[in-house]
C-alpha positions as CSV (number, residue, x, y, z in Angstrom):
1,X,-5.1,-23.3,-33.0
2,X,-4.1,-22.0,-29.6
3,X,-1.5,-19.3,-28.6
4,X,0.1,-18.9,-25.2
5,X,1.3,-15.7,-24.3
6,X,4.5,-15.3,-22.4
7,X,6.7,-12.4,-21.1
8,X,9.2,-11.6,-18.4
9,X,9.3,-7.9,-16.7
10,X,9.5,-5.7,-19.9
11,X,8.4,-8.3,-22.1
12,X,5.4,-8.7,-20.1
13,X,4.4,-5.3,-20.7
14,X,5.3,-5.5,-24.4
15,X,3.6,-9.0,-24.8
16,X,0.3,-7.3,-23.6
17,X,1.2,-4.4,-25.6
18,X,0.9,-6.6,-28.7
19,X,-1.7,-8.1,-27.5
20,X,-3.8,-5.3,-27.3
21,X,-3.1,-4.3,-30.8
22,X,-3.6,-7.6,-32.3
23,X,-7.0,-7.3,-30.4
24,X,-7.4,-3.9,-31.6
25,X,-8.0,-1.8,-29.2
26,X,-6.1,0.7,-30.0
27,X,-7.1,0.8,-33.8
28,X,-9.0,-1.4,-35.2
29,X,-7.0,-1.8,-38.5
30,X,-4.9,-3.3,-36.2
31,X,-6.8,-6.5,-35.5
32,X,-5.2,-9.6,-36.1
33,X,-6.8,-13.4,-36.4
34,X,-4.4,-14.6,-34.1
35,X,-5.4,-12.7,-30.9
36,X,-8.7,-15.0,-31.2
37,X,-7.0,-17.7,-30.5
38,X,-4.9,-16.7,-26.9
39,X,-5.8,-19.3,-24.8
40,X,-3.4,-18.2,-22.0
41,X,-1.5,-15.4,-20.9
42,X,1.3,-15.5,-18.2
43,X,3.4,-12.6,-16.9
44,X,6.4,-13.0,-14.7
45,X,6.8,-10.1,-12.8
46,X,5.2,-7.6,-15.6
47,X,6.0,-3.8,-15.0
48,X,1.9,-3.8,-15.5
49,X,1.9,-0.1,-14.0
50,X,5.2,1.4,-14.5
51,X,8.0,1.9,-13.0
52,X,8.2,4.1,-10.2
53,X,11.6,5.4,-9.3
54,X,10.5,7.0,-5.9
55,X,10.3,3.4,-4.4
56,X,13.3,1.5,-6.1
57,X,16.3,0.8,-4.7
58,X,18.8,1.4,-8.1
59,X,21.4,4.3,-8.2
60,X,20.3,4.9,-12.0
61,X,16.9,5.0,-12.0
62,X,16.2,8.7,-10.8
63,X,18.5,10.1,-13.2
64,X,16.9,8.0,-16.2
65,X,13.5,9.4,-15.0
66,X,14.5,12.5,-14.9
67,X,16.0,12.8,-18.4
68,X,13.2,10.6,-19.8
69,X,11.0,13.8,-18.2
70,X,13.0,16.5,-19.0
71,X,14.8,16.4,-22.5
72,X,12.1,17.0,-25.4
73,X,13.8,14.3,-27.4
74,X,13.6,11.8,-24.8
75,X,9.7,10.9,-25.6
76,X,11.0,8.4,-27.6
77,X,13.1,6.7,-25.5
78,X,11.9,3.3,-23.8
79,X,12.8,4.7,-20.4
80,X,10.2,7.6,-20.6
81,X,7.3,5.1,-21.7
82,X,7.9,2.7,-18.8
83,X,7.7,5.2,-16.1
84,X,4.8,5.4,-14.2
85,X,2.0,7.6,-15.4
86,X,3.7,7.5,-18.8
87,X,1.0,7.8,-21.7
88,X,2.2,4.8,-22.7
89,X,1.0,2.6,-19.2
90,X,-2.0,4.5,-18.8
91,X,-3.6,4.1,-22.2
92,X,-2.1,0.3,-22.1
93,X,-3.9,-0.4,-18.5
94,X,-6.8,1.5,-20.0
95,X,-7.4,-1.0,-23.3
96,X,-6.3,-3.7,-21.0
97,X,-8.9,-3.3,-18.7
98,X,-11.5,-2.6,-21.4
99,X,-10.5,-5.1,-24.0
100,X,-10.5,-8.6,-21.2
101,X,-13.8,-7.4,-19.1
102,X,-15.5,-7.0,-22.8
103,X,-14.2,-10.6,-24.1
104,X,-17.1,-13.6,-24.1
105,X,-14.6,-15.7,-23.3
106,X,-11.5,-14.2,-21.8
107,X,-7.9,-16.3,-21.6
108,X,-6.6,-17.6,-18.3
109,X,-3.9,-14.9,-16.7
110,X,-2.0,-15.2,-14.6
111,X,1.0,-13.0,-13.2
112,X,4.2,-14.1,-11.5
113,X,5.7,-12.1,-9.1
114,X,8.8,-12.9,-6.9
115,X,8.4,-12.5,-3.0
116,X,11.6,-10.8,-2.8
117,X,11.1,-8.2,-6.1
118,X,12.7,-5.6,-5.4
119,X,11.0,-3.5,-8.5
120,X,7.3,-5.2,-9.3
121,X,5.3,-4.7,-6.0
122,X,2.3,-7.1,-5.5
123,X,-0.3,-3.9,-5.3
124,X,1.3,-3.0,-9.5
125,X,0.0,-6.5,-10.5
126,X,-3.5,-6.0,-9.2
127,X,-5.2,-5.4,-12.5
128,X,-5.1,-9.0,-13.8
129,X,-7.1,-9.7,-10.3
130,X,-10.2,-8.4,-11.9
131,X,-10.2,-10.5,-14.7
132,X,-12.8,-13.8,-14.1
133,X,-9.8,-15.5,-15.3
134,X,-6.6,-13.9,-14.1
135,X,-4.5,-14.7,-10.8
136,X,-1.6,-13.4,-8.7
137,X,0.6,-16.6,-7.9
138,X,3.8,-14.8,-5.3
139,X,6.7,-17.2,-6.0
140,X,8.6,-18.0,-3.0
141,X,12.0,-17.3,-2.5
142,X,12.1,-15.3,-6.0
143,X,13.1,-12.2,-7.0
144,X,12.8,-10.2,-10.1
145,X,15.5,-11.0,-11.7
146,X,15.5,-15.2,-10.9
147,X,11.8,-15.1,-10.6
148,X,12.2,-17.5,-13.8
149,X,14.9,-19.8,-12.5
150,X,14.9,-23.4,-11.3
151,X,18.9,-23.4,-10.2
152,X,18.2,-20.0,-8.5
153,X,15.0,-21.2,-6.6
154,X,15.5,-23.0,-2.8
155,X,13.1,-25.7,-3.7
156,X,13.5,-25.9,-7.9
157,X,10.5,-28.6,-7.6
158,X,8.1,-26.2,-6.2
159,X,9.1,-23.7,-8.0
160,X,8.4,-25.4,-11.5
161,X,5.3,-27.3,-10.2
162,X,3.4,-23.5,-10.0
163,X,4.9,-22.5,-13.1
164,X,3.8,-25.7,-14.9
165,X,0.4,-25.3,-13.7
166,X,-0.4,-21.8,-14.8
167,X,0.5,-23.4,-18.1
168,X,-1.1,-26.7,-18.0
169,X,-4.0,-25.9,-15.3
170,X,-7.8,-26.4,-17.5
171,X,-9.6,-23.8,-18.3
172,X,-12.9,-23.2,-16.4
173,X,-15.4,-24.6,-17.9
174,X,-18.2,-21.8,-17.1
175,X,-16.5,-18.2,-16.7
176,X,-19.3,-15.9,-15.3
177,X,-18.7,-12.1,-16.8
178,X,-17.5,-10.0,-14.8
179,X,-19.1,-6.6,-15.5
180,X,-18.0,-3.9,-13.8
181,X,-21.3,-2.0,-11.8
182,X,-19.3,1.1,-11.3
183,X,-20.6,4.1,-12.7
184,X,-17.4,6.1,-12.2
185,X,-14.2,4.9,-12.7
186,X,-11.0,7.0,-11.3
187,X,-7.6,6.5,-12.2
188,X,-5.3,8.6,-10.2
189,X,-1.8,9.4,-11.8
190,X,1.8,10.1,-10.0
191,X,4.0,13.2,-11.6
């Protein structure tokens, strides 16, 4: 009767990844029953745009980038579709966008990010801000990694109290549409 989404850095962009087919926005053949009834979905520090490797910290990342860009038969390869201004995150922020500001009666978002991620930044999570329904919560004391753990966090209380709520918090009773009155919309790509 009700289905709450969950997913953790990669497996937040996959979960909305499934979600969007099972919504069908990509094809419609695609459409499943179950994405009628997601009540709730919650990220924890979802790579929502990619991963940018001209900001992160890890040795590996620029070399994985550049093979994922490079070698013809890396197009298959995770690595190339989680890269910012892959196909892959640009048409999934695309149907994203379109699919929840076209919903009657969107679920309740909301996105998780650590205050000490080193590889989600708080700007990459903006999209779920636009949604009538969706929220930033920054987790203090967090990063990517532990963002999800109580015996990691400095106050495990506190830490699970905003987790809890995101899951047991009511649904708004009356969620105004949201519209978008832009008659342009620009997306501007890196690389």
């Amino acid at each position: 009767d009700s289905v709450v989404l969950v997913g953790h850095s990669l497996g937040g962009m996959l979960t909305r990844y499934a979600y969007m087919h099972a919504l069908g926005a990509f094809t419609l053949s695609d459409r499943r029953d179950w994405a009628d009834a997601v009540e709730r979905v919650v990220l924890f520090a979802s790579l929502n745009r990619g991963i940018d490797v001209s900001v992160h910290r890890r040795w590996w990342l620029p070399t994985v980038a550049w093979l994922a860009r490079v070698l013809p038969s890396s197009r298959h390869w995770l690595a190339h579709d989680v890269l910012r201004a892959s196909s892959f995150v640009t048409n999934l922020r695309i149907a994203w966008l379109r699919a929840i500001n076209s919903m009657e009666r969107p679920p309740v978002m909301v996105q998780f990010l650590g205050e000490g991620d080193d590889l989600v930044r708080e700007e990459d999570s903006r999209d779920i801000e636009t949604f009538a329904t969706g929220t930033q919560e920054l987790v203090p004391g967090a990063t990517h990694s532990d963002l999800i753990r109580l015996d990691k966090a400095p106050d495990p209380d506190a830490r699970f109290a905003l987790i809890a709520a995101a899951f047991t918090r009511p649904r708004p009773d009356h969620v105004p549409r949201q519209g978008n009155p832009a008659k342009r919309l620009v997306i501007v790509l890196h690389g």
